[in-house]
Steps between C-alpha positions, in 0.01 A plus 500: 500500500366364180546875308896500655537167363337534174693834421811466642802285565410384846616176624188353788460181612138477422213203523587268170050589415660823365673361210172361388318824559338651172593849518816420593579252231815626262615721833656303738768202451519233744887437664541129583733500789710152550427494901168544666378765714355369798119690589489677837251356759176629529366678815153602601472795749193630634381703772313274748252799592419541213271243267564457151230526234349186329764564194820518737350243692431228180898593364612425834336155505609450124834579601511254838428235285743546204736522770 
């Protein structure tokens, strides 16, 4: 995504981190749009079988309590 961007004319709605990004500085150009864009929810899906690993397991308790 971040070679498209950089050498193209793409048009992504992106994270606003990448503007500050050092390799990317000089390559992309920030839009300001006049209404904003509402953020989808977020959803956790798992298999219940199946455990997660002490990783998954820490993001998903990072995540349950940002949320």
């Amino acid at each position: 995504m971040m070679v498209a961007l950089a050498n193209t004319d793409l048009l992504a709605l992106l994270p606003v981190q990448w503007t500050a990004f050092s390799p990317l500085q000089g390559c992309l150009e920030q839009i300001t749009l006049e209404e904003t864009l509402v953020a989808p929810d977020i959803s956790f899906i798992r298999r219940s079988e199946l455990p997660l690993t002490l990783a998954a397991e820490y993001f998903c308790d990072l995540l349950r309590r940002e949320i």
